[in-house]
Residue frames as qw, qx, qy, qz and C-alpha x, y, z in Angstrom:
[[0.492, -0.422, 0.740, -0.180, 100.90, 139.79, 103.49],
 [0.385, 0.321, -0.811, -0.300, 101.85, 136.41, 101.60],
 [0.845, -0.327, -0.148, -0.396, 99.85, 133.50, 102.18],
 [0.761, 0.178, -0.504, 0.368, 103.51, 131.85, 103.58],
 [0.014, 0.319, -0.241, 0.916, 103.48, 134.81, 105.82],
 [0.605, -0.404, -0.356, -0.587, 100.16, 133.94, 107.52],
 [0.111, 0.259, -0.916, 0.285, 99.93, 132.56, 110.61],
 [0.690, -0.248, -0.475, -0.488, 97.23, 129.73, 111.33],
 [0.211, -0.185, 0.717, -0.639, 96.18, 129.21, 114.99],
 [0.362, -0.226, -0.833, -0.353, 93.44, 126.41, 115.28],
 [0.141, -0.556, -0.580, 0.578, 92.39, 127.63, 119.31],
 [0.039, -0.247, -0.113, 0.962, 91.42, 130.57, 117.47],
 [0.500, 0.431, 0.626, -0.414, 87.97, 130.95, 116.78],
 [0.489, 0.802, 0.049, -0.338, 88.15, 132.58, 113.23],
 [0.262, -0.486, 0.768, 0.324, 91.22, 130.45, 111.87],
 [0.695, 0.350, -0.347, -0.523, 90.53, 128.99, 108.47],
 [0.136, 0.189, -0.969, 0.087, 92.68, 125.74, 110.24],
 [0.463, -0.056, 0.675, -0.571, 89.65, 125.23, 112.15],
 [0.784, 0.392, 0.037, -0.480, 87.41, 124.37, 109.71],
 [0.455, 0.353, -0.817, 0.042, 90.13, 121.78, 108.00],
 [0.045, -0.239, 0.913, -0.326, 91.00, 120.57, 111.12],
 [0.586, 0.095, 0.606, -0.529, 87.48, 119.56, 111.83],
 [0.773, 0.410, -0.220, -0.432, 86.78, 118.10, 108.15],
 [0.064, -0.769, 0.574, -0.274, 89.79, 115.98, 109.12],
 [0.075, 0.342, -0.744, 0.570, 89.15, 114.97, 112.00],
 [0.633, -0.018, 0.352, -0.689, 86.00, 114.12, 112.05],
 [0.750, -0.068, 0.645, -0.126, 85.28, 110.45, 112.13],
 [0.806, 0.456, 0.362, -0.110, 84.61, 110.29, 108.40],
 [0.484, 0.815, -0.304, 0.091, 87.54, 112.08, 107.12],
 [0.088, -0.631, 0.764, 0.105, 89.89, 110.33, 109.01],
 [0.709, 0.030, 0.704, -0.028, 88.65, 107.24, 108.36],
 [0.772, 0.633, 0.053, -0.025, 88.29, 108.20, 104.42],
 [0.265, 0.918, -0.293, -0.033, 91.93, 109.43, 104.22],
 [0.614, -0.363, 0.698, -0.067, 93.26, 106.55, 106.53],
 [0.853, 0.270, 0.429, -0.121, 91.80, 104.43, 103.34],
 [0.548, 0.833, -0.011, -0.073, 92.92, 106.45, 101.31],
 [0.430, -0.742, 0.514, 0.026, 96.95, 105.78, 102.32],
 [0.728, -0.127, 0.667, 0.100, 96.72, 102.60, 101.05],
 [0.297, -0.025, 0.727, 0.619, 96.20, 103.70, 97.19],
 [0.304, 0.111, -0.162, -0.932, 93.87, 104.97, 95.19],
 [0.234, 0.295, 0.879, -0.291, 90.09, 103.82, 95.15],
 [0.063, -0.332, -0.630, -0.699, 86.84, 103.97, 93.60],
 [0.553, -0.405, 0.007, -0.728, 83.64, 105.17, 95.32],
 [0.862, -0.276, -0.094, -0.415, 82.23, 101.95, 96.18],
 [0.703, 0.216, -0.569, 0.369, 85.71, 100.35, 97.27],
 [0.185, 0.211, -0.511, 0.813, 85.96, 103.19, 99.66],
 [0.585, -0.366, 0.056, -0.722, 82.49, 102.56, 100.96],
 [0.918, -0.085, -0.373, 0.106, 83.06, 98.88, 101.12],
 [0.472, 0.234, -0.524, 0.669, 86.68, 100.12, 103.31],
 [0.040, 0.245, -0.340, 0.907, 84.72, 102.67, 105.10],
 [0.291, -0.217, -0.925, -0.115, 82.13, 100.76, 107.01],
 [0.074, -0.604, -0.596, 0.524, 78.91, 102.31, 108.13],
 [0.049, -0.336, 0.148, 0.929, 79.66, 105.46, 105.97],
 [0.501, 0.687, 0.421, -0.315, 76.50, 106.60, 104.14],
 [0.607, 0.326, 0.393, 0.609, 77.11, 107.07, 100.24],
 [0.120, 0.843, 0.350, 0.390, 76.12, 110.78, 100.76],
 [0.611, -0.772, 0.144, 0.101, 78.28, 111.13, 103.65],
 [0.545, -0.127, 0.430, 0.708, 81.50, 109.92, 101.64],
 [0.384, 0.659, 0.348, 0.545, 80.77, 112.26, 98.88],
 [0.193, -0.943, -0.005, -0.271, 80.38, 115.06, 101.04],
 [0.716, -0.658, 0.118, 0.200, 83.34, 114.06, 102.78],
 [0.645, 0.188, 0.399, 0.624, 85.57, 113.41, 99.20],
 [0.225, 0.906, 0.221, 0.282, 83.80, 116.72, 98.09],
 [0.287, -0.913, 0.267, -0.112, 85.10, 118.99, 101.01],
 [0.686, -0.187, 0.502, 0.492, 89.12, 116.75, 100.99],
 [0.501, 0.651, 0.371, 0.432, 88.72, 117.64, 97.22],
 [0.115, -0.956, -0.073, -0.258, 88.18, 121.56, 98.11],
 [0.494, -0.863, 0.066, 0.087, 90.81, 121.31, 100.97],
 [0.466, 0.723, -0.466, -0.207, 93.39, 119.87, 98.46],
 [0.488, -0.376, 0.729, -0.299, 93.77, 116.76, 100.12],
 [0.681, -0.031, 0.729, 0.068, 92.46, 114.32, 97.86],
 [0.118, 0.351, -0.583, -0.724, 92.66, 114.16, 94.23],
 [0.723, 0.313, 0.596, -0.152, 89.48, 112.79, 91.69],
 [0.276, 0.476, -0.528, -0.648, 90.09, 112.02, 88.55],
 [0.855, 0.267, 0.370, -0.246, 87.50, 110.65, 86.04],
 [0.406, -0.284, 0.829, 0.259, 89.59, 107.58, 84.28],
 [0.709, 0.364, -0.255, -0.547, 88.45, 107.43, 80.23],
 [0.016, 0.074, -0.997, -0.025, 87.31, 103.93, 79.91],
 [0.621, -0.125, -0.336, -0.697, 84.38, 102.52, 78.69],
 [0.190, -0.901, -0.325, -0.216, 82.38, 102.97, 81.18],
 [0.195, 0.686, -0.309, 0.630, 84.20, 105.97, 82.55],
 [0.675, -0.530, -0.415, 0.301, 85.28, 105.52, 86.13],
 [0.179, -0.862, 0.195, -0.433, 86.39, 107.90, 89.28],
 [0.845, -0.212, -0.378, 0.313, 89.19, 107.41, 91.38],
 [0.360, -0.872, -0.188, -0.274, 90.09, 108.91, 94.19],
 [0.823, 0.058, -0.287, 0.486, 93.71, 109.34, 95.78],
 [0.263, -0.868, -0.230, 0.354, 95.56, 111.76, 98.05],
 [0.366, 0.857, -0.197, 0.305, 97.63, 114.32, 97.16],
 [0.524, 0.227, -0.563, 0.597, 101.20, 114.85, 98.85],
 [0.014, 0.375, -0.661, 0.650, 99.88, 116.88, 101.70],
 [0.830, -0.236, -0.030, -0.505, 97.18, 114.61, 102.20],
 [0.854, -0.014, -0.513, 0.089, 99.42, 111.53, 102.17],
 [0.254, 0.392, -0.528, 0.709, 101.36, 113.70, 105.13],
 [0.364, -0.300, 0.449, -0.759, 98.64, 114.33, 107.26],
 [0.915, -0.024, -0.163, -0.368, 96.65, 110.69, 106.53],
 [0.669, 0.016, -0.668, 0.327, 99.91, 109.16, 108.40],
 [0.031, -0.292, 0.606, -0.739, 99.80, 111.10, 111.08],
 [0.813, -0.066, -0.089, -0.571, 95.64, 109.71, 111.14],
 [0.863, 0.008, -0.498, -0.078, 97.01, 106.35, 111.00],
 [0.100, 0.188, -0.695, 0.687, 99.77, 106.90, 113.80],
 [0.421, -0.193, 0.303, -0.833, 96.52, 107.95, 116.09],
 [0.861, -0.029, -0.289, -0.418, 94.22, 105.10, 114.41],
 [0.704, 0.009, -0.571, 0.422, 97.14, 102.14, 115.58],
 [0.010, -0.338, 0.561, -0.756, 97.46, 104.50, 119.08],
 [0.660, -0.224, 0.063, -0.715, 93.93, 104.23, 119.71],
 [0.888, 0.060, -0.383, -0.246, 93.85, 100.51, 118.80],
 [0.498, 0.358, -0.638, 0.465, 96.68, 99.92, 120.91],
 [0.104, 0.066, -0.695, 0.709, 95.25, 101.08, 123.92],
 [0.551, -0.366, -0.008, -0.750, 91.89, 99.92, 124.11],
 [0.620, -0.202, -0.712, 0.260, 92.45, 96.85, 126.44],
 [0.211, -0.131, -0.487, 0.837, 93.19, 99.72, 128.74],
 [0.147, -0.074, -0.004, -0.986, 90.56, 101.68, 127.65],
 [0.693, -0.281, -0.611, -0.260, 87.68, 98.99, 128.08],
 [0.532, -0.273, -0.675, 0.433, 88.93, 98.40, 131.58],
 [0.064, -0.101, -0.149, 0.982, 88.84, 102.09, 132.20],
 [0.431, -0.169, -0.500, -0.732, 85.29, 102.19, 130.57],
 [0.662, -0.343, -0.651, -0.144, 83.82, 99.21, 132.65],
 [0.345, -0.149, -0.436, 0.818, 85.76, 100.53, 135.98],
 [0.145, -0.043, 0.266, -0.952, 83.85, 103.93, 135.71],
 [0.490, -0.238, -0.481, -0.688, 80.36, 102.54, 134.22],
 [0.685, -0.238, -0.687, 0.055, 80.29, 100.14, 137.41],
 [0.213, -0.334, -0.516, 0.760, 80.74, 103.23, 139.76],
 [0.297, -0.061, -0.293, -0.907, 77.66, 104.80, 137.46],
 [0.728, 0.008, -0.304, -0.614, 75.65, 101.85, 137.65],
 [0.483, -0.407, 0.654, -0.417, 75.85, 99.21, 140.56],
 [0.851, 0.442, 0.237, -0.154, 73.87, 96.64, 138.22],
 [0.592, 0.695, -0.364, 0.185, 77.03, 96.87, 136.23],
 [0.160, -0.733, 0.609, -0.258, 79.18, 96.16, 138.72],
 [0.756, -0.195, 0.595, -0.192, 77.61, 92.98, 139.68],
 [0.817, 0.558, -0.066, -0.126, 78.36, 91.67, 136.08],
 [0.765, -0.364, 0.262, 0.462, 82.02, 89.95, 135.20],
 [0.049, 0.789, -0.318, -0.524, 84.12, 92.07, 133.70],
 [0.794, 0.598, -0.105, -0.036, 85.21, 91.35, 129.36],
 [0.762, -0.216, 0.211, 0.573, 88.16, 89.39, 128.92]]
């Protein structure tokens, strides 16, 4: 059987998608890949983009993108030599669909604040008595 021939099911427990999907999807890879959309970067650009991210945490995150074929390093002769980091084509496919989600999310957290403060105030009476965030 051809690897075109395969079929990948992510509900399934033993699907190689799974693993992707979760490298992904998980906070740091969409947020690296989201960065990455915009053009190619150095390390410390994309740590400066990706705020909060530990420098061992983006590596491991570029490493395993790298592996999944998703982003592309290449060390740039130049004195000193630099790394830069960029996606590949089906990274640049699936790092819009990240951004779609990133702008969805953002879009709907007015609602989701209200929806947040609505339940915490039927958690926590002491919350309730508080005025609600513009």
């Amino acid at each position: 059987m051809s690897l075109e021939q395969l079929v990948f099911d992510v509900f399934a427990k033993n699907c190689t998608s799974r693993p992707v999907m979760e490298r992904v999807a998980g906070k740091w890879g969409i947020l690296t890949m989201a960065a990455l959309l915009a053009g190619t970067h150095r390390f410390n650009e994309l740590r400066r983009r990706v705020d909060g991210v530990s420098e061992k945490m983006l590596s491991q995150t570029l490493h395993a993108l790298e592996r999944d074929g998703l982003v592309v390093r290449e060390v740039v002769s130049a004195i000193p030599p630099r790394v830069e980091y960029s996606l590949t084509e089906p990274g640049r496919r699936i790092a819009g669909k990240l951004l779609e989600l990133i702008d969805l999310v953002e879009s709907e957290m007015p609602e989701i604040t209200a929806a947040q403060e609505r339940y915490d105030a039927k958690e926590d009476p002491a919350v309730a008595a508080r005025e609600p965030r513009p």
